[in-house]
N, CA, C and O of each residue as an XYZ file, in Angstrom:
872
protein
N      46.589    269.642    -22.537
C      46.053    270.643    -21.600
C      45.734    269.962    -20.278
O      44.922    269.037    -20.280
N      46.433    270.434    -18.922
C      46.072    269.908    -17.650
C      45.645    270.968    -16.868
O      45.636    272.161    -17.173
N      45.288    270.437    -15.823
C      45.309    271.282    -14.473
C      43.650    271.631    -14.648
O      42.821    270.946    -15.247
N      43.407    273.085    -13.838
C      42.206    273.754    -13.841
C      40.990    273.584    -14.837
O      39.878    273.060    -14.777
N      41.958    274.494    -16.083
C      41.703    274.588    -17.515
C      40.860    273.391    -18.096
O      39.870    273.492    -18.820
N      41.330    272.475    -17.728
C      41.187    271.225    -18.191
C      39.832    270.404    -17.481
O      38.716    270.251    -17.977
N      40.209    270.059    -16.494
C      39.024    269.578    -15.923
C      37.624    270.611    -15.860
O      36.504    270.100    -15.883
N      37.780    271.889    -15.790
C      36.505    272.737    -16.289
C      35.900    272.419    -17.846
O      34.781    272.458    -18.357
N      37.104    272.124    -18.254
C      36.575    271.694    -20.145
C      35.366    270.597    -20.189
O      34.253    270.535    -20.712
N      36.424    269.514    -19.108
C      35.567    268.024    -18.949
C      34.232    268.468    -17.994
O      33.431    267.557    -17.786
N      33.997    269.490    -17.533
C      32.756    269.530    -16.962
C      31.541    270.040    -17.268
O      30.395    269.812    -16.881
N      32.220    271.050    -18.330
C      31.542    271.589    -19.147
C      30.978    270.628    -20.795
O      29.988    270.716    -21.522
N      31.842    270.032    -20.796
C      31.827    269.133    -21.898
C      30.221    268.136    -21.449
O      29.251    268.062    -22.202
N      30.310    267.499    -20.131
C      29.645    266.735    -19.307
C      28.504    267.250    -19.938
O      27.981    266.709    -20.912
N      28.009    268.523    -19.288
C      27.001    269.227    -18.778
C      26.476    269.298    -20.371
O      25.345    268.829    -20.503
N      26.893    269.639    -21.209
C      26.535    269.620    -22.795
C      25.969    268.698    -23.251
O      24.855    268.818    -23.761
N      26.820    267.190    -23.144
C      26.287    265.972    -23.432
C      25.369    265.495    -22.711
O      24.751    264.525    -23.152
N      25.021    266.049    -21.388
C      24.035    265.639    -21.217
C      22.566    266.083    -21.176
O      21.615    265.372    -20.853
N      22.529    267.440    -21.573
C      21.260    268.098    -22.262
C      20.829    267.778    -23.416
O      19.700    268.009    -23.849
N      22.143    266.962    -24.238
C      21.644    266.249    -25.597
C      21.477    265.146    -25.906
O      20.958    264.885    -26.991
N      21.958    263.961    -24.841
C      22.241    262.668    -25.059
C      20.995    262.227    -24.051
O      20.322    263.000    -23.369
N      20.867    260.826    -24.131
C      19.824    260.119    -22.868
C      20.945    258.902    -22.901
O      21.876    258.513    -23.606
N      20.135    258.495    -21.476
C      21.151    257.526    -20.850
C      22.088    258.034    -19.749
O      21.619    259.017    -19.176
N      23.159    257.678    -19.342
C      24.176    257.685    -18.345
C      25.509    258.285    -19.311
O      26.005    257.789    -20.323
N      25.897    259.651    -18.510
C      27.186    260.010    -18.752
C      27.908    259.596    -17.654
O      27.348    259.343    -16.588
N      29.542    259.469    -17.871
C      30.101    258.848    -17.321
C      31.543    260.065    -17.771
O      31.973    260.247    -18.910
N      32.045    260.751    -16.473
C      33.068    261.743    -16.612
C      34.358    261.586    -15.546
O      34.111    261.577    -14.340
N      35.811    261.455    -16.048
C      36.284    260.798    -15.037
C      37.357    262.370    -14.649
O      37.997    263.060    -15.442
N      37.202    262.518    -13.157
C      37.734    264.031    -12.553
C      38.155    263.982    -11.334
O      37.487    263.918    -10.303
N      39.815    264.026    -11.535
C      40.141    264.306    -10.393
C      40.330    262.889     -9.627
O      40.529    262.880     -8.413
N      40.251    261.557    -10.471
C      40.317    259.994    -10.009
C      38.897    259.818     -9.688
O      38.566    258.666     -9.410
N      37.999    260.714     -9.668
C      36.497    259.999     -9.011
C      35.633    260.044    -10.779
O      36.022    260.686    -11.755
N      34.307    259.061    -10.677
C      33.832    259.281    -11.730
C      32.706    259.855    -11.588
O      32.005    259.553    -10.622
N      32.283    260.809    -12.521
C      30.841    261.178    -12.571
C      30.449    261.270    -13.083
O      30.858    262.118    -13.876
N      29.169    260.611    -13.407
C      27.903    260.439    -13.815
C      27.217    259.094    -13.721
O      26.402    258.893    -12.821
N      27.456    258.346    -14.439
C      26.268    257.077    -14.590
C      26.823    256.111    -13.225
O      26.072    255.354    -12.609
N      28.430    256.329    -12.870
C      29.016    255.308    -11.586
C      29.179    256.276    -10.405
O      29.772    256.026     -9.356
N      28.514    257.513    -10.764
C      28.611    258.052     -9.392
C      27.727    257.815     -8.183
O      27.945    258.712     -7.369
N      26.657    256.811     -7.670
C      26.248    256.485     -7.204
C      27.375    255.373     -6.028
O      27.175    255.250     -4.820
N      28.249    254.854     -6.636
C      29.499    254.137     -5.569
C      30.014    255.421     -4.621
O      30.499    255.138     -3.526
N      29.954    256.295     -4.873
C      30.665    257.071     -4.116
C      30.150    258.710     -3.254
O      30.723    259.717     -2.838
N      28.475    258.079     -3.345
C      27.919    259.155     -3.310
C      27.930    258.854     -1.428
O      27.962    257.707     -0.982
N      27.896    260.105     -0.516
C      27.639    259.739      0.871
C      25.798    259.122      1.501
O      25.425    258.836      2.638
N      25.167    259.122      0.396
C      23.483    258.883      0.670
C      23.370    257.427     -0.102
O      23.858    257.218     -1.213
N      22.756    256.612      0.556
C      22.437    255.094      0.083
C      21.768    255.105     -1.146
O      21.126    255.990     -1.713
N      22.006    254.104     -1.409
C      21.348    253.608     -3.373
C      19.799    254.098     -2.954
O      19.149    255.017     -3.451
N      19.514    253.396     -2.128
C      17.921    253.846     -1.564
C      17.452    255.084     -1.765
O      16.498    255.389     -2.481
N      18.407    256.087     -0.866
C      18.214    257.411     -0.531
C      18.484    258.239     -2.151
O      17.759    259.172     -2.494
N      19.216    257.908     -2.712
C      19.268    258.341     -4.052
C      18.241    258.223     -5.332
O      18.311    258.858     -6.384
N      17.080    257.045     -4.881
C      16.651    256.762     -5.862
C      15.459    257.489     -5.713
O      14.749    257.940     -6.612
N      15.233    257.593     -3.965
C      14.278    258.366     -3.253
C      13.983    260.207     -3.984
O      12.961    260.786     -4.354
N      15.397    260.604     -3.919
C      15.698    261.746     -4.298
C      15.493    262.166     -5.226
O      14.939    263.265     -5.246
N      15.905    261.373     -6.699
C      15.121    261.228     -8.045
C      13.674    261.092     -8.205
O      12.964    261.617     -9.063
N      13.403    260.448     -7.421
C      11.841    259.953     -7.762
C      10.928    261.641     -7.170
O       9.956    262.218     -7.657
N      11.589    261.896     -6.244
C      11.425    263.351     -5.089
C      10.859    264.237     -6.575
O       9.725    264.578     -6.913
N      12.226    264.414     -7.248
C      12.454    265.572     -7.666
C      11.767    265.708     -8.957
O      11.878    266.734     -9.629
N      10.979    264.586     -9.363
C      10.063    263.693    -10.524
C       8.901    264.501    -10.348
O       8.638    265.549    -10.938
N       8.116    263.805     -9.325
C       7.340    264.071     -8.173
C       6.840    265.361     -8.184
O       5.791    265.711     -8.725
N       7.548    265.998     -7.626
C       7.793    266.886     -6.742
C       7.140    268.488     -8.608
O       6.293    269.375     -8.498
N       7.787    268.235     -9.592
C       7.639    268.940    -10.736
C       6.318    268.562    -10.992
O       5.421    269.368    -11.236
N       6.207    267.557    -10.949
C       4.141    267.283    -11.302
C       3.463    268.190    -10.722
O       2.525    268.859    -11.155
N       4.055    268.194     -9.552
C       2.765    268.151     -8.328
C       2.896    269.927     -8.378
O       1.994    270.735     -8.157
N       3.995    270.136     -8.658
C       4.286    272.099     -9.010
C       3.356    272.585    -10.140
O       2.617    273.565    -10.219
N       3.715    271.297    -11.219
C       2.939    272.202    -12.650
C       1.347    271.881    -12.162
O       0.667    272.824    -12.569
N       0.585    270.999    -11.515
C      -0.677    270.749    -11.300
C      -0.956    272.233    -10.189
O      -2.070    272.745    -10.311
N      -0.140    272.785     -9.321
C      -0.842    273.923     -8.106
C      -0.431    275.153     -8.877
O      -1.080    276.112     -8.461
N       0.324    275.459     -9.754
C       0.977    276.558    -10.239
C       1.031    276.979    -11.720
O       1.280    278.067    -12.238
N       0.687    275.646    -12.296
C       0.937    275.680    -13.420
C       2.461    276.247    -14.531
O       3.500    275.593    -14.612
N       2.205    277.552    -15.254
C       3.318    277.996    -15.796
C       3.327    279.210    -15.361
O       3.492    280.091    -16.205
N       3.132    279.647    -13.758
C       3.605    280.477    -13.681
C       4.433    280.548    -12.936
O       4.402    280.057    -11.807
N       5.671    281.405    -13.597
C       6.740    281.211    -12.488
C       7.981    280.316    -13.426
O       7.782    280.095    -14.621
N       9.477    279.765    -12.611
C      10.585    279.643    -13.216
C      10.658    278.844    -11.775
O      11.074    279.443    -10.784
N      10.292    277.642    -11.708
C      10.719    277.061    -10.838
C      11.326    275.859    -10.548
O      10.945    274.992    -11.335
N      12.353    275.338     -9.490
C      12.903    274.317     -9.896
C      13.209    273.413     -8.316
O      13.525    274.124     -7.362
N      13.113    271.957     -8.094
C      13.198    271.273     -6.965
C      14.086    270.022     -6.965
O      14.027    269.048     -7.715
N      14.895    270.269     -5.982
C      16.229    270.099     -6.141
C      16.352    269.303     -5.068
O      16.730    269.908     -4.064
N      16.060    267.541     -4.867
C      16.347    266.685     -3.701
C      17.768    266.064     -3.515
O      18.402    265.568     -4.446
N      18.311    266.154     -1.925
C      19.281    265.601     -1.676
C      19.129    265.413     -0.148
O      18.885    266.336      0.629
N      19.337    263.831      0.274
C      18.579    263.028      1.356
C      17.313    263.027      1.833
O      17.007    262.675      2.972
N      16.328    263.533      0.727
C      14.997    263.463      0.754
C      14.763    265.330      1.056
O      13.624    265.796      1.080
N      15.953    266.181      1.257
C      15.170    267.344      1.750
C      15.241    268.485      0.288
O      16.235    268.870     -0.327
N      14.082    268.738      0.113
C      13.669    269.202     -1.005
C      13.978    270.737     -0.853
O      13.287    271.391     -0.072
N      15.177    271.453     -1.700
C      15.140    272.893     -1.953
C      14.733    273.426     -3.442
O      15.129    273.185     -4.583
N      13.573    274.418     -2.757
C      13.112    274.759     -3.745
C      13.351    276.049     -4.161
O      12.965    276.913     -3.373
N      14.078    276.569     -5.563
C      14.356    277.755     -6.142
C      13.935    278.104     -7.583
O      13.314    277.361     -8.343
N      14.439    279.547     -7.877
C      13.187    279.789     -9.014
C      12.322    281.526     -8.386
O      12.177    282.003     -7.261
N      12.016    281.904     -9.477
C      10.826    283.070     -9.298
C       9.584    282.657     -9.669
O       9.224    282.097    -10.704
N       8.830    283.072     -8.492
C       7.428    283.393     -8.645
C       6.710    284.563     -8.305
O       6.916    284.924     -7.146
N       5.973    285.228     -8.922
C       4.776    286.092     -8.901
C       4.531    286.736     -8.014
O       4.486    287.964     -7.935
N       4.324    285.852     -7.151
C       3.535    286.624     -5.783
C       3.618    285.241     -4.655
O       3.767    284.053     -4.941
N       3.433    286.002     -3.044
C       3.414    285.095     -2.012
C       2.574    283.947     -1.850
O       2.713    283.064     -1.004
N       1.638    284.037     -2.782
C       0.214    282.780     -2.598
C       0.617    281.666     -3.282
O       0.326    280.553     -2.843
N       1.382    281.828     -4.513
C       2.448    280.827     -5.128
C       3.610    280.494     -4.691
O       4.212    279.559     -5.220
N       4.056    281.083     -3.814
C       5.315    281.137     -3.487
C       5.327    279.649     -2.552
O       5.995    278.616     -2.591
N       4.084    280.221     -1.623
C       3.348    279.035     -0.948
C       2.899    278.188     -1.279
O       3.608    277.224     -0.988
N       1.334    277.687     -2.185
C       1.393    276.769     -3.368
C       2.663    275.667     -3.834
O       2.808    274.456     -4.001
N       3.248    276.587     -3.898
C       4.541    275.388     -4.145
C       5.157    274.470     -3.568
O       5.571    273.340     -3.826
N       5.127    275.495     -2.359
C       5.877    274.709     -1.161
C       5.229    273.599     -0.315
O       5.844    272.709      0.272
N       3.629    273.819     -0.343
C       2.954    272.644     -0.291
C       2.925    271.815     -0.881
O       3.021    270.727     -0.314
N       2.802    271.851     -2.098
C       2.721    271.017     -3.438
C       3.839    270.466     -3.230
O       3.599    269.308     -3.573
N       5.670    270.514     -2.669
C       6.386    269.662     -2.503
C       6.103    268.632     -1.136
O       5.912    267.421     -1.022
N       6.173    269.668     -0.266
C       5.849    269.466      0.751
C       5.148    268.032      1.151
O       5.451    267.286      2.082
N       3.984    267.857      0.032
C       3.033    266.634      0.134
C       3.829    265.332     -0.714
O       3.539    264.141     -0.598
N       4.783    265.847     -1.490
C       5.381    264.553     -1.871
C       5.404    263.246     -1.203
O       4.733    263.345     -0.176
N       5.805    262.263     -1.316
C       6.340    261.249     -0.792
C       7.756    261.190     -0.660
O       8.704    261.328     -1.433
N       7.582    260.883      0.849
C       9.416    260.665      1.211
C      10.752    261.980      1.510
O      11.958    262.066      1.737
N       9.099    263.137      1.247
C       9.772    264.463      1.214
C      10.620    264.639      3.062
O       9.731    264.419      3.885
N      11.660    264.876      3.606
C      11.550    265.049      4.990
C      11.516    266.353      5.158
O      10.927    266.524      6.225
N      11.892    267.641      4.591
C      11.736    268.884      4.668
C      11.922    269.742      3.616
O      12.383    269.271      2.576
N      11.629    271.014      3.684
C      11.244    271.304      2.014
C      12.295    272.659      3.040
O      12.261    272.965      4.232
N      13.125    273.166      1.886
C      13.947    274.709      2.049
C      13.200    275.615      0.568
O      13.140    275.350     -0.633
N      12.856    276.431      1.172
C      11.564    277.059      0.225
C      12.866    278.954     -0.618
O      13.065    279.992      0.012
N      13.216    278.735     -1.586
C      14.336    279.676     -1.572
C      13.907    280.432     -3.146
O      14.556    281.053     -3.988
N      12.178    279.924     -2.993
C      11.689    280.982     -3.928
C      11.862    282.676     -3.992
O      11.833    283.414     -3.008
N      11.999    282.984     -5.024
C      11.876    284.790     -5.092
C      10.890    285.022     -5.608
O      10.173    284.394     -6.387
N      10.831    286.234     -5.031
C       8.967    287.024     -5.642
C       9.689    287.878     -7.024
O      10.853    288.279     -7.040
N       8.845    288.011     -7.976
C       9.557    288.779     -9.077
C       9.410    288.032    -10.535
O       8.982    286.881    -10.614
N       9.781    288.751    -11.601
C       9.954    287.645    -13.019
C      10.658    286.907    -12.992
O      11.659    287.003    -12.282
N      10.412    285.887    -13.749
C      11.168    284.712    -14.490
C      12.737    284.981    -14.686
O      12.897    285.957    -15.419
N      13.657    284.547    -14.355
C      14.347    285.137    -14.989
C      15.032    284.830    -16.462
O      14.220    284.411    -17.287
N      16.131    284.941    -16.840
C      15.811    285.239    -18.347
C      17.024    283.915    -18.570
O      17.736    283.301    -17.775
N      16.789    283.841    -20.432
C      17.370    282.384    -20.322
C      19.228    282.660    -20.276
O      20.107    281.798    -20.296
N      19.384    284.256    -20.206
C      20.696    284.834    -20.334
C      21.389    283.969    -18.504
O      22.248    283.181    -18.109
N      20.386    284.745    -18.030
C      20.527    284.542    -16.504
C      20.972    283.387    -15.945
O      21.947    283.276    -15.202
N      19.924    282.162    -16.473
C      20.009    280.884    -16.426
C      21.715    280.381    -17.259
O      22.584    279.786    -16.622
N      21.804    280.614    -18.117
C      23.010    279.970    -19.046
C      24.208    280.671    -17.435
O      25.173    280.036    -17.010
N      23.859    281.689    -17.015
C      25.256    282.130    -16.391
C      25.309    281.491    -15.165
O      26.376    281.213    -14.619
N      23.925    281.173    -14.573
C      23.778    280.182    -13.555
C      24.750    278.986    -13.842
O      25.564    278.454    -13.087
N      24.425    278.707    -15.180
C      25.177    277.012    -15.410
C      26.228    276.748    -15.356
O      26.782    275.679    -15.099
N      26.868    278.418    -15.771
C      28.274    278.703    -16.200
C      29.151    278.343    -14.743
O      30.235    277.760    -14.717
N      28.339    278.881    -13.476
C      29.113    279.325    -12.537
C      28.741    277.832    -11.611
O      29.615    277.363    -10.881
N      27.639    277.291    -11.704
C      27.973    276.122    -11.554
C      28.549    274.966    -11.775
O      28.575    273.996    -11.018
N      29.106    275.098    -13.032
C      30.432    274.421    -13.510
C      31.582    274.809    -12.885
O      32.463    273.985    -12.638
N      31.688    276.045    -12.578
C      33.045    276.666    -12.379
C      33.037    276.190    -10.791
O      34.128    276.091    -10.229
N      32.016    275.941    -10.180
C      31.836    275.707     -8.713
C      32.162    274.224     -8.419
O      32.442    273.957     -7.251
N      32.161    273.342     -9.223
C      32.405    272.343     -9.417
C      33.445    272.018     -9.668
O      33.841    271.063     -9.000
N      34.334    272.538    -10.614
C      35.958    272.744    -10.968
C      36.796    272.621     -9.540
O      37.613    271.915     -8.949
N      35.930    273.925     -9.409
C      37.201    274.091     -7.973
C      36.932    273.642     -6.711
O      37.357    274.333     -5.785
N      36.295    272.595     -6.446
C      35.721    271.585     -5.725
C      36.876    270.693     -5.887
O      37.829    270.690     -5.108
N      36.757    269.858     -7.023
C      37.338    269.233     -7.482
C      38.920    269.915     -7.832
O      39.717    268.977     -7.832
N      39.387    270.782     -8.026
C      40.572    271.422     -8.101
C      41.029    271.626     -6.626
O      42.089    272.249     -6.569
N      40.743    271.427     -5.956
C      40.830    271.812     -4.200
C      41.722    270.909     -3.954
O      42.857    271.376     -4.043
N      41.684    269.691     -3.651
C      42.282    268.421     -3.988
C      42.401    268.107     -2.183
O      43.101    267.130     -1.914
N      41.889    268.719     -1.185
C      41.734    268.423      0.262
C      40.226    268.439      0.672
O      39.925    268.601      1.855
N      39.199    268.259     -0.370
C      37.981    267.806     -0.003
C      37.378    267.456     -0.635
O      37.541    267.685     -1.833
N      36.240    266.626     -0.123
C      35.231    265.697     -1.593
C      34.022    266.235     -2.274
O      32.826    266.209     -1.987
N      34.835    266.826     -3.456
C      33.822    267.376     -4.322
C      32.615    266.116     -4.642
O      31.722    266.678     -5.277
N      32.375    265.125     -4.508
C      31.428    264.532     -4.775
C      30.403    264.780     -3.512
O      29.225    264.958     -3.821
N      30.612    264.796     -2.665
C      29.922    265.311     -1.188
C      28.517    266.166     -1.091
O      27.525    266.246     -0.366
N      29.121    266.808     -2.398
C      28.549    268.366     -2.655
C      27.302    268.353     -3.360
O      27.714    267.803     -4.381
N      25.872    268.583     -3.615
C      25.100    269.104     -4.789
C      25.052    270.398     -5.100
O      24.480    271.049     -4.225
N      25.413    271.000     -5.968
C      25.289    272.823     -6.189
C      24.204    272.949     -7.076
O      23.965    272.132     -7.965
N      23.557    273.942     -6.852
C      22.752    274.646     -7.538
C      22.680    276.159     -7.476
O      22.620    276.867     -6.471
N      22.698    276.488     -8.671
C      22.925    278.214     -8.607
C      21.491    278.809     -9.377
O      20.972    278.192    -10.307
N      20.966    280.043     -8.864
C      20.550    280.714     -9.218
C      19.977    282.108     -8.829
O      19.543    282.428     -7.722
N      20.068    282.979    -10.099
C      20.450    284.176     -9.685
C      21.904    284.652     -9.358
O      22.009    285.799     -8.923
N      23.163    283.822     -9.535
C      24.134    283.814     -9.179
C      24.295    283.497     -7.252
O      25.228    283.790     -6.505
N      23.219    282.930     -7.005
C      23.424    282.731     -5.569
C      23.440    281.390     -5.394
O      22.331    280.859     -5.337
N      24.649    280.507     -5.264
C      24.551    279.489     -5.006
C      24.824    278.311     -3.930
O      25.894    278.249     -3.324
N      23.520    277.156     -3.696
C      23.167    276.988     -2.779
C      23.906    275.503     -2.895
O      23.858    274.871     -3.950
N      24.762    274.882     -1.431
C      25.054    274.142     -0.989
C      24.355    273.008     -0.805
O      23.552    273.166      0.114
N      24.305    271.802     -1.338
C      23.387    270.347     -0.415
C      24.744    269.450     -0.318
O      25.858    269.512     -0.837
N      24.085    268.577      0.615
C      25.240    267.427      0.799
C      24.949    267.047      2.192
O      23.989    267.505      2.811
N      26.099    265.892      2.853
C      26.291    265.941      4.135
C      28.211    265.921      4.771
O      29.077    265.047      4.785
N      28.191    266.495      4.947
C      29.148    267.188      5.153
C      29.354    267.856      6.644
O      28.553    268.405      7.402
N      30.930    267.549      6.759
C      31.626    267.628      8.377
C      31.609    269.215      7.952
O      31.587    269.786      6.862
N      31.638    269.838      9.851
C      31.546    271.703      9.418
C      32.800    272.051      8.959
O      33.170    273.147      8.538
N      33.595    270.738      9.107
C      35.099    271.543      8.537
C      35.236    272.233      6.836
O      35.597    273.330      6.410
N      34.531    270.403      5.898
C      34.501    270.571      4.475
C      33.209    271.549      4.191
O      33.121    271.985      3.043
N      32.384    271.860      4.966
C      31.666    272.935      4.503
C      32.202    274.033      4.637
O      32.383    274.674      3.602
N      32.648    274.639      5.965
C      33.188    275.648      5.690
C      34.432    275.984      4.710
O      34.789    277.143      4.500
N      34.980    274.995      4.204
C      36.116    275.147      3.156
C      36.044    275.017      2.029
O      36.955    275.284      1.246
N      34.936    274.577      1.728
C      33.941    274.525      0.217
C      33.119    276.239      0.150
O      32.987    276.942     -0.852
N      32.805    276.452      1.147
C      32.723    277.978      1.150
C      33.208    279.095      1.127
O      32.786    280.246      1.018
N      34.231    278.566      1.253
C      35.670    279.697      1.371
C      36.235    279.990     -0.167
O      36.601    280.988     -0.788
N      36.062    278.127     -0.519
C      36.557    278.188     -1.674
C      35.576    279.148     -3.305
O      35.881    279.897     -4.233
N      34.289    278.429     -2.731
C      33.236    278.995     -3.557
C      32.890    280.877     -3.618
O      32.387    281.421     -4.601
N      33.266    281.551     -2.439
C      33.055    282.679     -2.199
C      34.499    283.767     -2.926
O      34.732    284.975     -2.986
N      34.975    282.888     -3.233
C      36.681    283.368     -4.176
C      36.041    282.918     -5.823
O      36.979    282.851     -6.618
N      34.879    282.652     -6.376
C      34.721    282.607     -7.517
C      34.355    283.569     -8.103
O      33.503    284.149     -7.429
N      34.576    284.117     -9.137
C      33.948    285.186    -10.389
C      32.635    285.104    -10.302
O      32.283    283.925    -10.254
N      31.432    286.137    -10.247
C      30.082    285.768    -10.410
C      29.404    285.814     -9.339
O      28.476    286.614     -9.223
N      29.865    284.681     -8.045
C      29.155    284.215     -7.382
C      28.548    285.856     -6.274
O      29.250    286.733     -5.772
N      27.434    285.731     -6.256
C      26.716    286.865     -5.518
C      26.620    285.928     -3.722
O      27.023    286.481     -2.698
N      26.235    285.020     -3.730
C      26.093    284.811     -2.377
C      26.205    282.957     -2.444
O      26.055    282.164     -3.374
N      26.551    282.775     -0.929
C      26.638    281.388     -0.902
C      25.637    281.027      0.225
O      25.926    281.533      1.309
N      24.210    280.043      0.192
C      23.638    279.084      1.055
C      24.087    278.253      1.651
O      24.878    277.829      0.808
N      24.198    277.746      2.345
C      24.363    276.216      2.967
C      23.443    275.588      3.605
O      23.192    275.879      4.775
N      22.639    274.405      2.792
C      21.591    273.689      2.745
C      22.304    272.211      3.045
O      21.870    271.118      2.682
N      23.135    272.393      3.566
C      23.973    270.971      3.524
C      23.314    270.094      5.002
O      22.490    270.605      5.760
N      23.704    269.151      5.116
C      23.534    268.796      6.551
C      24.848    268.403      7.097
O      25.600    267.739      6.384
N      25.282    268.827      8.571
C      26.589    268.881      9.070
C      26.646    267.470      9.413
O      25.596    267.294     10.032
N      27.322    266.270      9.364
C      27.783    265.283     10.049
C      29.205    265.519     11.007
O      30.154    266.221     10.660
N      29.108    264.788     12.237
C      30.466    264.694     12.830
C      31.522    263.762     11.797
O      31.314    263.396     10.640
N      32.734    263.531     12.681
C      33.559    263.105     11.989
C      32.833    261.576     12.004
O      32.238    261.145     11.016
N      33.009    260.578     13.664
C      32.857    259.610     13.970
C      31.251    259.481     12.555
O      31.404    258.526     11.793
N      30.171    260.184     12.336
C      29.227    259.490     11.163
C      29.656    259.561      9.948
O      29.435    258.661      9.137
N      30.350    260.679      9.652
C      30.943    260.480      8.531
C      31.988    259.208      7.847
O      32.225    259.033      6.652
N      32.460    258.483      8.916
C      33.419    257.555      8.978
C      32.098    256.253      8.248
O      32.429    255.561      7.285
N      30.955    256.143      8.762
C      30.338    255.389      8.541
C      29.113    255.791      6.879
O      28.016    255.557      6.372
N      29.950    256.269      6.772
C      28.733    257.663      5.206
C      29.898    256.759      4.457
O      29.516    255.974      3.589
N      31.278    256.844      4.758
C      31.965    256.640      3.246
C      32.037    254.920      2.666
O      32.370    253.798      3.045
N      31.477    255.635      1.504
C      31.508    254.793      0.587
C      32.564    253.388      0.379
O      33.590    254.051      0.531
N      33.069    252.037      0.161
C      34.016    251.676      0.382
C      34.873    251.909     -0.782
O      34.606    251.709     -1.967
N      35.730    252.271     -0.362
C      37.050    252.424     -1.853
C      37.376    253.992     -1.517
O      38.531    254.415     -1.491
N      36.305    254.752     -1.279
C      36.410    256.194     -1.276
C      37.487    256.873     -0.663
O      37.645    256.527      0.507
N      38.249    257.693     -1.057
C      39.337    258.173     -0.626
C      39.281    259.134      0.716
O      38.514    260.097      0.725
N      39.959    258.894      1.627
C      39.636    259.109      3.559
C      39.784    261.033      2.906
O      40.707    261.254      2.122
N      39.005    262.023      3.237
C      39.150    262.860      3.490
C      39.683    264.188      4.492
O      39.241    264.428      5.616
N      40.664    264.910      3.824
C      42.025    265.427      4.797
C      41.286    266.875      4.832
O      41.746    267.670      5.653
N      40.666    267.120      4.380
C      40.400    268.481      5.192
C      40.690    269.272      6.426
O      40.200    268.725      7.415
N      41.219    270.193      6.647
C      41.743    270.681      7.941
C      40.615    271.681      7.877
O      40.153    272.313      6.927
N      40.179    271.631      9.665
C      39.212    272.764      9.915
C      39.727    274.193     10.000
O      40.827    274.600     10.374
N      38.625    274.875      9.546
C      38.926    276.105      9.390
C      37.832    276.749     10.101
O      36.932    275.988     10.458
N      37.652    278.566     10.521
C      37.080    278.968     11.061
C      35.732    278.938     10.859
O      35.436    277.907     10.255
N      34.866    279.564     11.081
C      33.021    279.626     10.962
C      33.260    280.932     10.781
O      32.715    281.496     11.730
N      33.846    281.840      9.989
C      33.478    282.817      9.582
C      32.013    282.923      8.963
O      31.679    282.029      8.185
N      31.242    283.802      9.208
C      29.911    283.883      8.413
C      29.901    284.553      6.815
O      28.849    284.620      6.180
């Protein structure tokens, strides 16, 4: 089995083993690897990565200490800027939270992409996962931009963009993502680099990215 089909298997496969296993998965897609060696090829420094983890550590303490269990919430670092998604209750939590990241360490800006309303349900969530796999596929199925570039996170079926990224591969990661089954809406939480910084982001070994620009349709 090749092509599409296939590498969605291996991502899905990923995503399984690693809700059950500890340690470092290691998934090889598309010639790049991901999981435990994806740090060689990520566009944010070993530093900035470890920053981001520790963020997103952090960052859940300091939620369950102002908020406790109320609410479905989740904080999601990439180059230190913290997006936060999930339902909560009401506006006084909504806020609460966003301080409570906010005060982290190393936080540089918080994207606050809470909803007011219930929890949502664990149906909801599984389809979130679903479509973030599938968002990932065709990243990686694209084969003219760097799906590693990318962090996705979906929820509610609305899923939100991180990374740093030229406006060309964003807008074509959006184009691509907005042609998926499911997807209700697309964010972009990314940060735009020119070409000339991007030249200095890649990783060494990393394969030069051909993306052709495309419009800024909204």
């Amino acid at each position: 089995m090749t092509g599409p089909k296939f590498r969605l298997a291996l991502i899905a496969a990923a995503l399984a083993a690693s809700t059950t296993l500890t340690g470092c998965v290691a998934l090889f897609l598309g010639g790049a690897v991901v999981g435990g060696t994806l740090m060689a090829t990520d566009r944010r420094s070993s530093g900035t990565q470890i920053d981001d983890q520790s963020i997103e550590l952090k960052a859940g303490q300091r939620v369950r200490q102002a908020v406790g269990d109320r609410g479905h919430i989740n904080v999601t670092s990439y180059n230190r800027v913290a997006l936060i998604t999930g339902e909560v209750g009401n506006d006084a939590d909504k806020a609460a939270v966003e301080q409570a990241v906010a005060q982290v360490d190393n936080v540089r800006s918080t994207v606050n992409e809470l909803a007011i309303g219930f929890s949502s349900s664990l149906t909801n969530r599984s389809n979130d996962a679903l479509i973030s796999t599938k968002v990932k596929a065709t990243l990686v199925d694209a084969g003219d931009i760097s799906a590693n570039a990318f962090k996705v996170v979906t929820e509610r079926s609305i899923v939100y963009l991180m990374g740093r990224v030229t406006e060309a591969e964003g807008q074509r990661a959006v184009d691509l993502i907005r042609t998926i089954r499911g997807v209700d809406k697309v964010v972009r939480v990314f940060e735009v680099v020119t070409e000339a910084e991007l030249a200095t982001l890649q990783p060494m070994g990393a394969p030069t990215n051909n993306a052709k620009p495309v419009s800024n349709k909204p």
